[in-house]
C-alpha positions in Angstrom: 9.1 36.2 7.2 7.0 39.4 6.8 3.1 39.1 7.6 2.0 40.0 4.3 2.5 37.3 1.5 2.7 40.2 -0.9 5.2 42.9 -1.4 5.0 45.9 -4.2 8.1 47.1 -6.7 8.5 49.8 -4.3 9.0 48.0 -0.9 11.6 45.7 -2.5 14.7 47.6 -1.0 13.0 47.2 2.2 13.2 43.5 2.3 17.2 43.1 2.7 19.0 40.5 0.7 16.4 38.9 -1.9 16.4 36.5 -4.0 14.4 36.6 -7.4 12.4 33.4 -8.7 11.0 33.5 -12.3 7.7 31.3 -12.3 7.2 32.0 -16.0 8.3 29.9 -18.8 12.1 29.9 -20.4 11.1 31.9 -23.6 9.4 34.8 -21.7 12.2 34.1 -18.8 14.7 34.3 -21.9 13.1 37.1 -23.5 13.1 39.4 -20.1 13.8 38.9 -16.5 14.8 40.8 -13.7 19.2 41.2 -12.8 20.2 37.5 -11.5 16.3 35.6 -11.3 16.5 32.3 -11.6 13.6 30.3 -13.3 11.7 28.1 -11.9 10.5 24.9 -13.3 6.5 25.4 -12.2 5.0 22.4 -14.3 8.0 20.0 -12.7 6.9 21.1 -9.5 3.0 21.0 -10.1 3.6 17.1 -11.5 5.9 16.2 -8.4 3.9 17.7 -5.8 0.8 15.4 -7.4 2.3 12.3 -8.4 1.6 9.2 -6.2 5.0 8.3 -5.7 6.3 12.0 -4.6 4.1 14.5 -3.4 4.7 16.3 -0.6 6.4 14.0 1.5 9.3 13.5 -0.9 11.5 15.6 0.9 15.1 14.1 -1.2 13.1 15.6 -4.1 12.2 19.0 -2.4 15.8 19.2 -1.3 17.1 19.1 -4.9 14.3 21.0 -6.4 14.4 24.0 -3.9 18.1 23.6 -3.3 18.6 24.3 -7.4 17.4 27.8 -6.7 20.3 28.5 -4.7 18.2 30.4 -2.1 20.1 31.7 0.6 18.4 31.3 4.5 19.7 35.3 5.1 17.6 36.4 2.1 13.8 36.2 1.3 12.9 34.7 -2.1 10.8 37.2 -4.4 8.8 34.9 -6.6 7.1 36.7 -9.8 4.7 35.6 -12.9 3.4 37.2 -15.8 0.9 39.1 -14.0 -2.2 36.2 -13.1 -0.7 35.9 -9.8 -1.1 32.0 -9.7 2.0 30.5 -10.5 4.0 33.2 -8.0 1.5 32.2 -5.6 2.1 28.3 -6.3 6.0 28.5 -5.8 5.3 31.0 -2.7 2.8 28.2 -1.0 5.8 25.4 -1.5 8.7 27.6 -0.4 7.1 28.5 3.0 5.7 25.3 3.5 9.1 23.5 3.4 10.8 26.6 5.7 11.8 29.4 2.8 10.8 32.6 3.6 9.1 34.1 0.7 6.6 36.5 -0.4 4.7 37.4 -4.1 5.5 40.1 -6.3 2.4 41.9 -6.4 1.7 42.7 -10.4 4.1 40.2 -11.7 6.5 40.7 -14.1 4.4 43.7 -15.5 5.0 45.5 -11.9 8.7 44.8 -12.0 9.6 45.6 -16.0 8.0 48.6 -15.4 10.1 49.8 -12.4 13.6 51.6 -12.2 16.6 51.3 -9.8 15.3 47.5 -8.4 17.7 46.1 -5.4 20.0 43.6 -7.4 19.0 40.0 -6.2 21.2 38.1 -3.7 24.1 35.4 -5.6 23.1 31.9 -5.1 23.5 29.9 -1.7 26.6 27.7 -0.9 25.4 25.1 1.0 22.6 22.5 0.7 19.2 23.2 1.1 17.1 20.9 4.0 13.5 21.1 3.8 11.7 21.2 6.9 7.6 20.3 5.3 4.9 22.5 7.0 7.6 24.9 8.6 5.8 27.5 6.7 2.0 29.6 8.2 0.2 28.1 5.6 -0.2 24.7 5.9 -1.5 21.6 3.6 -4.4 19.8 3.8 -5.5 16.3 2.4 -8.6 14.9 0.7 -9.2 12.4 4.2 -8.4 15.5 6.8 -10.7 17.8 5.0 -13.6 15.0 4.4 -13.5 14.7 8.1 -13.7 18.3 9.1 -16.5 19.1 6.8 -18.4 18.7 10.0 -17.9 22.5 10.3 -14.4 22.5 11.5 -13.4 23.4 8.2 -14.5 26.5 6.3 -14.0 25.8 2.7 -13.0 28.7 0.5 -13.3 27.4 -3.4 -11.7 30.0 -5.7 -12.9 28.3 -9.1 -14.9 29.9 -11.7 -19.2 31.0 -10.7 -19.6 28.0 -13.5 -17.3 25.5 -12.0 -19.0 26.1 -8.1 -22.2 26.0 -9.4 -21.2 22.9 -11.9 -22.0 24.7 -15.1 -18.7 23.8 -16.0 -18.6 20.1 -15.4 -15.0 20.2 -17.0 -15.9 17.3 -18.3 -16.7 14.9 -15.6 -19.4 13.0 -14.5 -19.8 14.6 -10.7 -19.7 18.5 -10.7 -20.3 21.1 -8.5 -18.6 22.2 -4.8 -18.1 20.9 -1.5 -20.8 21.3 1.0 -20.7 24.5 2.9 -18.3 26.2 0.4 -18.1 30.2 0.3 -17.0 30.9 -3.1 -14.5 33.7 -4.2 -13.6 33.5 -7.6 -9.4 34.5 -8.0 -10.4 36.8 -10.6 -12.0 38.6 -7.6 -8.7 39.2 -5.0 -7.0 41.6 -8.3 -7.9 44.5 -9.2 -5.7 45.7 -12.0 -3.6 43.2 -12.1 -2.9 43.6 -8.2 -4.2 41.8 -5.2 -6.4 43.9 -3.5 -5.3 45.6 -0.2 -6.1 43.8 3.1 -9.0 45.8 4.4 -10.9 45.4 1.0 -10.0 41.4 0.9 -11.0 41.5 4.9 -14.1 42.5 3.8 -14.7 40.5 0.7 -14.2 37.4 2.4 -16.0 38.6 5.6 -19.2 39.3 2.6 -18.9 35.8 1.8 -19.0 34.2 5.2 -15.5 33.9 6.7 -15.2 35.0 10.7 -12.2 35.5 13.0 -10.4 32.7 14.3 -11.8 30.4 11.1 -9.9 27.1 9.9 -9.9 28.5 6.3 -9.2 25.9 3.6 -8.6 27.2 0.2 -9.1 24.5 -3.0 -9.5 25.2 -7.0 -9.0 23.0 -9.7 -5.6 22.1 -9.2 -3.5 24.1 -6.9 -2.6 27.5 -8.6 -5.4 29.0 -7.8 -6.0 27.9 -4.1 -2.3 29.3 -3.2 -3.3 32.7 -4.4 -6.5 32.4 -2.3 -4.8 31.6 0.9 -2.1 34.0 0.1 -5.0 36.9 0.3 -6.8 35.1 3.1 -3.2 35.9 4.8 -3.3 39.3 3.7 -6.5 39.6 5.2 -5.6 39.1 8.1 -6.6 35.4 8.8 -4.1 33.1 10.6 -5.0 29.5 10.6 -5.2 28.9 6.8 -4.4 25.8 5.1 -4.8 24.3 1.2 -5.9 21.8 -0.6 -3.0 21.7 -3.2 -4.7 18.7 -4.8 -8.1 20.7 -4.6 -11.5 19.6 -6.8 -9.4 17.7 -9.3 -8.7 15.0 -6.5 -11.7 15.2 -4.4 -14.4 14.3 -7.7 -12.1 11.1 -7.9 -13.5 9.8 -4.4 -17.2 9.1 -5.0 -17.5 8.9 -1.3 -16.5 13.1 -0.8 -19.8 14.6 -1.2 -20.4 17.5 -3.9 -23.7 19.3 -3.9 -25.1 21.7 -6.1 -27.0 24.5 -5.7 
């Protein structure tokens, strides 16, 4: 799998056989995608990977669900949104966790409708598809493992809103705010022009807000989305021991026993 999560229009041909996943929904899928995409079902995913009775450690359901893409182990799976980033980066943190190699189409779909003389996208895979969970560099973290390494093992990288760190925006809950010790990076902060930022300007963006070599980053939002983009950059970067916390702020207010500060 290359280094960088990311990958422009024009290194495409450079990748070999690829395979291109759609993260948008069917009518913008239907109204445009690129030569042999298939779609794929983000809010089916999002609700498996967060219902009690599936989540991560479903694997029958991860076999089906990837396996549907038809992505082939000899070619790298190009996943692409409208242009936020967070959806691509959602379907990019499950393929390499379960053992697809993958990377984000930097820009999105804007990036790619834009561009001329694209590598056509590998046919579909034969065989069934086995998923091997936490194959991938990135990692996944729970709500128990990260309470316990909030001791400073952890350094927690919350890429919500200013007003949903702070706890401005409560979202309407009882308990807002962030976790103790959390640098704060907005999403909205890693683009510039509707493109990640390269890796020496996120280097030292998250070096500005606190992160050192050799740091056991976790990256949380609201509910996943935004988290996978974060640790996708943190990757970029140049950081290598980065996990998330796909569940993220959503599932840690529910615990009144995970602290929440505000400051």
């Amino acid at each position: 799998m290359p280094d960088d999560p990311f990958v422009s229009v024009a290194a495409l041909s450079s990748l070999g056989p690829i395979r291109y996943l759609d993260a948008r929904d069917q009518a913008t899928f239907d109204a445009g995608h690129a030569a042999g995409a298939v779609r794929v079902p983000v809010d089916e995913w999002d609700t498996a990977a967060k219902a009690a009775d599936a989540g991560f450690n479903k694997i029958a359901y991860w076999n089906h669900a990837l396996g549907a893409l038809g992505v082939d182990p000899s070619a790298i799976a190009v996943t692409y949104d409208g242009g936020q980033m967070t959806n691509a980066a959602r379907v990019w943190f499950i393929l390499q966790y379960f053992g697809i190699r993958a990377v984000i189409l930097n820009g999105g779909w804007p990036a790619l409708s834009a561009a001329a003389g694209l590598p056509p996208g590998a046919g579909p895979a034969k065989g069934p598809f086995q998923a091997v969970p936490g194959a991938g560099s990135v990692g996944l973290i729970d709500r128990e493992t990260l309470k316990r390494q909030l001791d400073g093992d952890a350094h927690v990288f919350d890429t919500r809103t200013r007003a949903e760190f702070t706890g401005e925006d409560a979202r309407n809950r009882t308990r807002s705010g962030h976790l103790p010790g959390a640098r704060h990076l907005s999403h909205t902060d890693l683009l510039d022009n509707g493109v990640v930022r390269p890796a020496p300007a996120l280097r030292n963006m998250l070096e500005c807000a606190g992160f050192g070599a050799g740091d056991h980053i976790v990256t949380h939002c609201e509910g996943g989305g935004r988290a996978a983009l974060g640790a996708a950059a943190a990757v970029r970067a140049g950081y290598d021991d980065v996990r998330v916390y796909y569940l993220s702020f959503a599932d840690w207010v529910q615990d009144e026993s995970c602290p929440i500060v505000r400051d």
